[in-house]
C-alpha positions in Angstrom: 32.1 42.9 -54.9 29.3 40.2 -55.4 32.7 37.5 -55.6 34.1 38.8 -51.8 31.0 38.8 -50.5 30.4 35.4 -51.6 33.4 34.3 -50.3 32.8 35.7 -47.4 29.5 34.0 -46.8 31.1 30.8 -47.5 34.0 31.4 -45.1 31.4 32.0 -42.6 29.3 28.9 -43.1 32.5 27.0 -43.2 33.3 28.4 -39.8 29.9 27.2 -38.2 29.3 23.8 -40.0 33.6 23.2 -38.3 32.4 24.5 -34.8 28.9 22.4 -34.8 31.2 19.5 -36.2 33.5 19.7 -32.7 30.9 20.3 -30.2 29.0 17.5 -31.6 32.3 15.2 -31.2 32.5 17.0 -27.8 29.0 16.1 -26.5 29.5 12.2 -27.9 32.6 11.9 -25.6 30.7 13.8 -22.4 28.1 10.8 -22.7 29.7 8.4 -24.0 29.0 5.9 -21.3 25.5 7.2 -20.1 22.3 4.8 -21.7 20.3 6.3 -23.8 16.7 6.7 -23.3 14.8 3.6 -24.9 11.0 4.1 -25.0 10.2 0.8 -25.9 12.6 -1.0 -22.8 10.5 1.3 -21.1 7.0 0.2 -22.2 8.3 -3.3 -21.9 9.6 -2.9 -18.2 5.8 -1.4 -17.3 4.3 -4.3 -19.2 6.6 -6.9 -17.0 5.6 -5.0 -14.1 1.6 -5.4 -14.8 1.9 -8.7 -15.7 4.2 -9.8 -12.2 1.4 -8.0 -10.7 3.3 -4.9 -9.6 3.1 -1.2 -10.1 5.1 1.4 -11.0 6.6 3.2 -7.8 4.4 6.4 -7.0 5.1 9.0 -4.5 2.5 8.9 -2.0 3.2 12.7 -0.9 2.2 11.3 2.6 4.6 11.1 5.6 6.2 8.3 6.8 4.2 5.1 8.2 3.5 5.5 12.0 3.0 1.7 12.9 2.4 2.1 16.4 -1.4 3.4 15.1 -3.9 1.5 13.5 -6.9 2.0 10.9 -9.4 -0.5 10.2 -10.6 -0.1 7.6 -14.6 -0.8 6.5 -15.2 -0.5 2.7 -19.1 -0.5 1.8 -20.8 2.0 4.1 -17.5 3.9 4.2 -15.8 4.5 1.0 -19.0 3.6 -1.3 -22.7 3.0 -0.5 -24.0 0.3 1.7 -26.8 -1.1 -0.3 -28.2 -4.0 1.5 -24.4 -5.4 1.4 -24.4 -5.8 -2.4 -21.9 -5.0 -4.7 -21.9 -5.1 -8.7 -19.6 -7.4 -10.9 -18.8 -6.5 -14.4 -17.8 -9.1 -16.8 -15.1 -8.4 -20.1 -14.5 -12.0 -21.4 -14.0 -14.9 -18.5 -12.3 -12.3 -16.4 -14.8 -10.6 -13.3 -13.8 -7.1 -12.3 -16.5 -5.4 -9.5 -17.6 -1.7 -10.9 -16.1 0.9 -8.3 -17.7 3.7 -10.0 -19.5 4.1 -6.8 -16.8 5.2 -4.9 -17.1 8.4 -3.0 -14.4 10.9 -3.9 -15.3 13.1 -0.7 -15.1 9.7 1.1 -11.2 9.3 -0.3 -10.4 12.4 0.4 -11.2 12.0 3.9 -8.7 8.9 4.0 -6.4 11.0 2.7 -6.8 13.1 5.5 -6.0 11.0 8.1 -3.1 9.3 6.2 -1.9 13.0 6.1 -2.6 14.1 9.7 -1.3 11.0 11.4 0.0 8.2 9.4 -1.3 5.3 10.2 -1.2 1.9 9.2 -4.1 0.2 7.7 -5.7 -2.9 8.8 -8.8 -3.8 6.2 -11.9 -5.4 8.2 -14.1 -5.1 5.0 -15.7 -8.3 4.0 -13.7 -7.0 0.7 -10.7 -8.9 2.3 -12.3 -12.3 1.6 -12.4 -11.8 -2.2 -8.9 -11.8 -4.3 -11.0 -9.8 -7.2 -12.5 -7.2 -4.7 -8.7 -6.6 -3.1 -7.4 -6.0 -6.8 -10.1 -3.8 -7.5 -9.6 -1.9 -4.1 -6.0 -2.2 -4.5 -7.2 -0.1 -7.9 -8.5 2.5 -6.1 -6.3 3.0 -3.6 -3.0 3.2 -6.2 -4.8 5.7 -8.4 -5.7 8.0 -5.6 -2.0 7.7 -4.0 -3.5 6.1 -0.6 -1.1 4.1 1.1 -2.1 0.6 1.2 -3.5 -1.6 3.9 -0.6 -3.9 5.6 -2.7 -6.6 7.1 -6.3 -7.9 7.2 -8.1 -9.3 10.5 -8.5 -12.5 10.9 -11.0 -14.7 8.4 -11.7 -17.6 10.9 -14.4 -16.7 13.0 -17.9 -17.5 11.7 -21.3 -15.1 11.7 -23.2 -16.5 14.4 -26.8 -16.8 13.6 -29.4 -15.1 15.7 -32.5 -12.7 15.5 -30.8 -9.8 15.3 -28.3 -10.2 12.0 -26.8 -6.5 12.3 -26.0 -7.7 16.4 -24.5 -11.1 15.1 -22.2 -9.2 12.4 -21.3 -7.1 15.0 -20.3 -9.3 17.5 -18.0 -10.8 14.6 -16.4 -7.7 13.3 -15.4 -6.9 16.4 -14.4 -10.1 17.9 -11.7 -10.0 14.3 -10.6 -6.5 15.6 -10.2 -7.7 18.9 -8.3 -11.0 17.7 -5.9 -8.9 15.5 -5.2 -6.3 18.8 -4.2 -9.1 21.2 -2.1 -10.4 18.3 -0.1 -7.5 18.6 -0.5 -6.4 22.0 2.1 -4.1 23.0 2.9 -2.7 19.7 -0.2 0.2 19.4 -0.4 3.8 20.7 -3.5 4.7 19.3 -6.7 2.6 16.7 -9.6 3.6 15.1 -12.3 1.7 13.6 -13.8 3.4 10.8 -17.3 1.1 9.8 -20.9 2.5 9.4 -22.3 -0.5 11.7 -22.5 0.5 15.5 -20.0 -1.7 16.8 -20.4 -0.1 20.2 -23.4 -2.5 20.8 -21.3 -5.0 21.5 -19.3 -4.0 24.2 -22.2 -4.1 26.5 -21.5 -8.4 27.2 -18.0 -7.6 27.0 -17.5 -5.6 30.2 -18.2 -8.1 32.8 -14.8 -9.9 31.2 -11.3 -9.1 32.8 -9.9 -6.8 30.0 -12.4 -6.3 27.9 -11.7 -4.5 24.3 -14.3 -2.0 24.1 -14.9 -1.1 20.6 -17.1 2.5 21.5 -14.4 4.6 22.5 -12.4 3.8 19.0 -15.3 3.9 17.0 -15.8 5.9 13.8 -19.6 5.5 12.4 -20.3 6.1 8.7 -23.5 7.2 7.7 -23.5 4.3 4.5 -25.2 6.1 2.4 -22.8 9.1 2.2 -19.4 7.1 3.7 -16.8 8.9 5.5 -17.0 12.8 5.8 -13.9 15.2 6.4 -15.8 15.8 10.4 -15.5 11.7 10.6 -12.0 11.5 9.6 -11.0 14.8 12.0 -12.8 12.7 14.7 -10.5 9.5 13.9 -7.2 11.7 13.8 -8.2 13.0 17.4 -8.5 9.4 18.3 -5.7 8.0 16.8 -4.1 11.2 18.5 -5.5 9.5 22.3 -8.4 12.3 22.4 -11.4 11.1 24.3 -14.1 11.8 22.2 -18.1 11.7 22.8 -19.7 10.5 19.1 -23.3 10.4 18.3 -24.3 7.0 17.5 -26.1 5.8 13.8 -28.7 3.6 14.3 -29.3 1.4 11.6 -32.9 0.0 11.4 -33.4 -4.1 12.2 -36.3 -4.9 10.4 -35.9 -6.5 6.8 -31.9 -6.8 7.4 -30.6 -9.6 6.2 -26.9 -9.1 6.8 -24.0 -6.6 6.0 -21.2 -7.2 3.3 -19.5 -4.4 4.1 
């Protein structure tokens, strides 16, 4: 009895060890031709990617780019604090990377919001845009909160005008860029939105005694800058990306002891 049953048990083992034997050759000539995964092409194809200063692709989960409306887009005062235009710059070796730690997440959110509710394109008006370091570093923020990126920046050629008032003479500059970039490509937007914590408004005032004036007031978003955008200021840009008409209560920013705006 012990010899059958030991027979038996080899018979059996025999059987499985042949039928793992042809499904093996079975699954070698299924995938024959397919690549097999390689975790360190992989590694190397995200290094080349980093180092030709690319990204990975990430899906944004956001709907597709409406071009025909605009965002432009402040940074300090909007999507971190204003403080007296300054900004911080860490140092690791000879390379300069500015500390974004101050970033509001409520304030990205909001974006968000309106990348999700109408899909705009982005136009960055930031003082940011003059700085290669601060555009990686936004650029940064931007990939690794899935926001779509800006596709443009207004123009860098008009100078700050120097006068008493230097929150009026930024002012007149910003907007004077917007209104540069909009006659650029006249005939192309529905619907824009400024989003910037300084009352660009004020400026409109010399402007309407032109011909065509481009009034920034009735497409402007103010910021408080010490808090940035809020989820009311981003429903309020939607509506007017959307063509609402919509009555805002002005921030006042005090004059005295300014002396400028890096936002």
């Amino acid at each position: 009895d012990q010899r059958i049953k030991a027979s038996v048990e080899a018979a059996k083992k025999q059987q499985a060890d042949r039928a793992a034997a042809n499904a093996a050759k079975e699954a070698e000539t299924l995938y024959a031709d397919m690549p097999q995964p390689d975790a360190d092409t992989a590694a190397a194809t995200e290094a080349a990617l980093k180092a030709a200063g690319a990204r990975p692709q990430v899906d944004l989960a956001l709907p597709a780019e409406d071009r025909g409306k605009v965002v432009f887009l402040d940074v300090d005062g909007v999507l971190r604090p204003a403080r007296a235009g300054t900004f911080d710059i860490s140092t690791d070796g000879d390379a300069a990377k500015p500390d974004t730690s101050d970033f509001f997440p409520a304030a990205i959110k909001a974006l968000r919001h309106i990348m999700e509710r109408s899909s705009p394109r982005v136009v960055l008006c930031s003082e940011w845009r003059r700085s290669e370091t601060l555009l990686k570093a936004l650029e940064e923020i931007f990939y690794k909160n899935r926001l779509r990126l800006w596709t443009d920046v207004t123009s860098k050629e008009f100078k700050l005008e120097k006068g008493p008032d230097a929150v009026r003479c930024f002012a007149e500059r910003r907007a004077k860029e917007i209104s540069d970039w909009l006659h650029k490509h006249e005939g192309e937007i529905s619907g824009w939105v400024v989003l910037d914590d300084v009352n660009l408004s004020m400026t409109d005032e010399a402007k309407k005694s032109s011909g065509k004036p481009t009034l920034m007031g009735p497409h402007h978003v103010q910021t408080w800058p010490l808090c940035g955008l809020t989820t009311g200021n981003a429903k309020t840009a939607v509506r007017i990306l959307n063509g609402a008409l919509i009555n805002k209560v002005v921030v006042e920013r005090p004059v005295a002891g300014q002396g400028g705006k890096a936002g």
